[in-house]
Phi, psi and omega in degrees: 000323185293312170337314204269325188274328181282308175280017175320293192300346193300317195291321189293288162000274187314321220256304175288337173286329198276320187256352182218259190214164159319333185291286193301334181315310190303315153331288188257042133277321139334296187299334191277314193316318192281298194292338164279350179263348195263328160304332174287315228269323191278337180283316218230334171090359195216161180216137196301163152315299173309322199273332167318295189312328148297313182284304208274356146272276204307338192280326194288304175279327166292334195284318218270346182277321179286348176289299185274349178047072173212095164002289227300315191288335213243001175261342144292328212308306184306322209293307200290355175274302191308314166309327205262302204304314170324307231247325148267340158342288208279308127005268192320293203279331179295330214258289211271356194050025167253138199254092190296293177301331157316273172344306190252012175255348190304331187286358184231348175263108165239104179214151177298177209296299179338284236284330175287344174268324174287331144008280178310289177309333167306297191305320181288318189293302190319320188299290195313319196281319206275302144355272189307320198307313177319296194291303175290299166310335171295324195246006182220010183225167171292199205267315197311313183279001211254297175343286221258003159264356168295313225252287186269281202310316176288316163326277157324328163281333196263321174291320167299329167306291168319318166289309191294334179291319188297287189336307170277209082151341210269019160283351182245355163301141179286147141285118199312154170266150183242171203280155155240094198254173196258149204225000000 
């Protein structure tokens, strides 16, 4: 569900370039974002970090293509987003010894400190890689193939990325505890 809520504003995107343009797409990709943080604070009383960071990129780079009726920022929007998560990943566990991808994986995952740090180190090369991919579709393909590799390609990547971790990964998944009611 969370998957889904996180990928509200992308869908709307995709949905507003198909029925208009990119500007307007760009518009209610902004509105679903401002409209999903305003939803979290009154639902949940807190609003993720992640999800702040993304409304303060799209609203900062979506503001400035409408302002300038210029593609180009909000076709950067994924890179500086995927780059700035790299770059606290990486920050974060080199600098500061905290480990981000630990935290939020620790409950399904027992695996030693290495094995979190290449984890981790996964996650920063993928982000940066994933970036550039972005940057190249963005700038070498039409705005049409750009949409729907924001939207699909990037989605499949990211997902096929997630399976090969679970995969290599799955000797250190926790096992759910299960009820043991008396029958």
């Amino acid at each position: 569900m969370k998957f889904l809520f996180d990928l509200f504003p992308v869908i709307l995107f995709f949905i507003g370039f198909k029925l208009y343009d990119i500007f307007v797409a760009t518009a209610i990709a902004i509105g679903a974002t401002i409209a999903l943080i305003i939803y979290a604070k009154i639902r949940h009383g807190v609003v993720e970090k992640m999800l702040l960071v993304n409304g303060a990129i799209i609203s900062v780079l979506g503001g400035v293509t409408l302002l300038l009726h210029d593609k180009t920022y909000i076709m950067w929007k994924p890179t500086v987003l995927y780059w700035l998560l790299a770059a606290v990943l990486l920050i974060a566990n080199v600098f500061f010894k905290k480990n981000f991808i630990q935290q939020m994986m620790g409950k399904v995952l027992n695996a030693p400190k290495a094995i979190w740090d290449k984890l981790n180190m996964a996650w920063v090369l993928f982000l940066v890689i994933l970036g550039f991919v972005n940057l190249y579709v963005a700038f070498n393909f039409s705005e049409s193939a750009w949409v729907n590799f924001k939207l699909f390609g990037v989605t499949s990547i990211m997902f096929i990325f997630i399976i090969a971790q679970t995969l290599l990964l799955k000797q250190y998944l926790i096992e759910p505890v299960e009820n043991k009611e008396e029958k």
